[in-house]
C-alpha positions as CSV (number, residue, x, y, z in Angstrom):
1,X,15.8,-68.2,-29.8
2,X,18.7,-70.2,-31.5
3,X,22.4,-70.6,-30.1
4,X,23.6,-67.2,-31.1
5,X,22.4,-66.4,-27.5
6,X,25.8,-68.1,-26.8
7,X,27.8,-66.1,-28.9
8,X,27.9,-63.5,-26.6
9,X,30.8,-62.5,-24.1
10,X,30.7,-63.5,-19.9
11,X,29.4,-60.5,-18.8
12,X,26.0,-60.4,-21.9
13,X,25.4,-64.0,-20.4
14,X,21.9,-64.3,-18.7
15,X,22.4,-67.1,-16.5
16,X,26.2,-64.9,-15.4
17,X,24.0,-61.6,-14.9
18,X,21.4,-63.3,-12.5
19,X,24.3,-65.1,-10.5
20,X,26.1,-61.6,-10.2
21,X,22.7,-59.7,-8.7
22,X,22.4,-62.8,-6.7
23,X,25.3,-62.7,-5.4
24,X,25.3,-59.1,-4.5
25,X,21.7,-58.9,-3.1
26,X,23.3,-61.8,-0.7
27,X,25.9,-59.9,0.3
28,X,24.3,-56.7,0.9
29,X,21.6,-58.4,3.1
30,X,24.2,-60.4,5.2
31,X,25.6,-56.9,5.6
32,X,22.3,-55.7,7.0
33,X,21.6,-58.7,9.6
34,X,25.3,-59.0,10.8
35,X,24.1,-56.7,13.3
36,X,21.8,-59.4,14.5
37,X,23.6,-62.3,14.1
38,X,21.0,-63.6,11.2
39,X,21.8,-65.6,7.7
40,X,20.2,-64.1,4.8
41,X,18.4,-68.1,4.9
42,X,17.4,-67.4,8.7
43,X,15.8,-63.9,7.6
44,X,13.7,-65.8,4.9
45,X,12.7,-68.1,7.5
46,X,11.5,-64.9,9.3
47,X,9.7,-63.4,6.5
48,X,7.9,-66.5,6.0
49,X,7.0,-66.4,9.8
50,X,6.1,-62.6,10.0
51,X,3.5,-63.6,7.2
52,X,1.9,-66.6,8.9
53,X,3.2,-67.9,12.3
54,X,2.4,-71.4,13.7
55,X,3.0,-73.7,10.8
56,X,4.9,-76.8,10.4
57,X,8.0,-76.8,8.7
58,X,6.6,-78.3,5.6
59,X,4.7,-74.8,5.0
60,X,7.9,-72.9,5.4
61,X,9.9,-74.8,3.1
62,X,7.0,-74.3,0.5
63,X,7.0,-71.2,0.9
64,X,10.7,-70.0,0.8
65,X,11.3,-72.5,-1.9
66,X,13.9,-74.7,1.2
67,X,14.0,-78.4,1.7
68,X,13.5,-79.7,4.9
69,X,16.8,-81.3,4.7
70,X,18.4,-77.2,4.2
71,X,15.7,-75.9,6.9
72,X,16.2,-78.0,9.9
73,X,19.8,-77.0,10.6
74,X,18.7,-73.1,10.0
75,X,15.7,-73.4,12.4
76,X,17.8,-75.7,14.7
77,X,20.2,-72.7,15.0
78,X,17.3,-69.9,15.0
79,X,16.0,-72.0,17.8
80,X,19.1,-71.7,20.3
81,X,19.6,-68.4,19.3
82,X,16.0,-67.8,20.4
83,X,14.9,-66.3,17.1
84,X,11.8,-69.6,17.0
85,X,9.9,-71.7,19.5
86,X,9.2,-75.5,18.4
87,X,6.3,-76.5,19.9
88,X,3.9,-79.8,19.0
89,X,0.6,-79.5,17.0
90,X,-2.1,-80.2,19.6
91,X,-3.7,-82.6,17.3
92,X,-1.3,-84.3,15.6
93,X,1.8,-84.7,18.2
94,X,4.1,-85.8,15.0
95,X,4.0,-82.4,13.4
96,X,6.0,-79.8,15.1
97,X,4.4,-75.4,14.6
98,X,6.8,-73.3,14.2
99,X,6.3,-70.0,16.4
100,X,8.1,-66.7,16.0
101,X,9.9,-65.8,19.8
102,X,9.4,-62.4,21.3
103,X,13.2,-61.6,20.7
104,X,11.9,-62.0,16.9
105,X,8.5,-60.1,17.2
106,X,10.4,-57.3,19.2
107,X,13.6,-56.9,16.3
108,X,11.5,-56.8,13.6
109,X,11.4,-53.1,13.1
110,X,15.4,-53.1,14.0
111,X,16.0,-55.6,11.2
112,X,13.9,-53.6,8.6
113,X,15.2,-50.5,9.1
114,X,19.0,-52.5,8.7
115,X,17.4,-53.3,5.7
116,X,16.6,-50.3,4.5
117,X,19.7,-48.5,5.5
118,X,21.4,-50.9,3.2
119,X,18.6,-50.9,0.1
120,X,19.6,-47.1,0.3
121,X,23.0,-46.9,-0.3
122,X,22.1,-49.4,-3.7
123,X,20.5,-46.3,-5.2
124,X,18.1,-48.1,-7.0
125,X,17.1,-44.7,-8.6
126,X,16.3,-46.0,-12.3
127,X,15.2,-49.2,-11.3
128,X,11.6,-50.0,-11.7
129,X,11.5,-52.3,-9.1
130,X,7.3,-53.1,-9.1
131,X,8.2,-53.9,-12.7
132,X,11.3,-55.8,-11.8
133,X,9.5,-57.6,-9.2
134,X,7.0,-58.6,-11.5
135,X,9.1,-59.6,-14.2
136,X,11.7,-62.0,-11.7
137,X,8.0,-63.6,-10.1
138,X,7.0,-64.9,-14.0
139,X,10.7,-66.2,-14.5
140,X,10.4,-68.0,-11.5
141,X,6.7,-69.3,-12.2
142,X,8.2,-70.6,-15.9
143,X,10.6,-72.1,-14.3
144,X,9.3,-73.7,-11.4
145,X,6.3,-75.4,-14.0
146,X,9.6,-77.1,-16.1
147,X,11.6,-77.7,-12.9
148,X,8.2,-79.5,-11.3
């Protein structure tokens, strides 16, 4: 790879192409959880929970790739808008468990099929998206190993 890569016009940039799909996967999920009143942030949040409730904060920010200084104002929110419950650890009364409320349990299947509804209008007919998926996970493993 040399700087040739450069010579190339705004829309044949790499680093322009991943902002663009980005930016529109963003907007097409706020679209999708306006409904509920949910950031595309606060649905991560959710994702992370639906896999494994109960876990400090640290474990959600490793796991959605957030800082604790970016998730504490989006659970703070998801909290009074009764998405969370905060409760202590029972051992360690420093660590607070995050726990998914019932409002969230019960709108899971509401927010997926928004989801969905949306995902459908993209026609993503042509897409590979298995591959796709596979492809975006080892870009962000390289680049997580330099960034680390």
């Amino acid at each position: 790879m040399d700087e040739s890569i450069f010579d190339r016009r705004l829309d044949e940039q790499l680093c322009f192409r991943l902002y663009r799909a980005s930016s529109g996967i963003n907007k097409m999920y706020a679209r999708a959880l306006q409904t509920f009143n949910l950031t595309f942030p606060q649905y991560l949040v959710l994702l992370a929970l639906w896999d494994d409730e109960g876990v400090p904060i640290s474990s959600i920010g490793a796991n959605t790739g957030m800082g604790i200084g970016t998730l504490n104002p989006i659970l703070k929110r998801m909290e009074a808008s009764g998405w969370i419950e905060k409760n202590p650890h029972p051992s360690d009364k420093r660590t607070i468990l995050i726990f998914l409320s019932a409002k969230a349990k019960e709108s899971k299947s509401l927010i997926n099929r928004s989801i969905l509804k949306e995902l459908e209008t993209c026609n993503f007919s042509g897409v590979d998206l298995p591959e796709l998926m596979k492809q975006l996970s080892s870009l962000q493993q390289r680049l997580d190993e330099i960034n680390d």
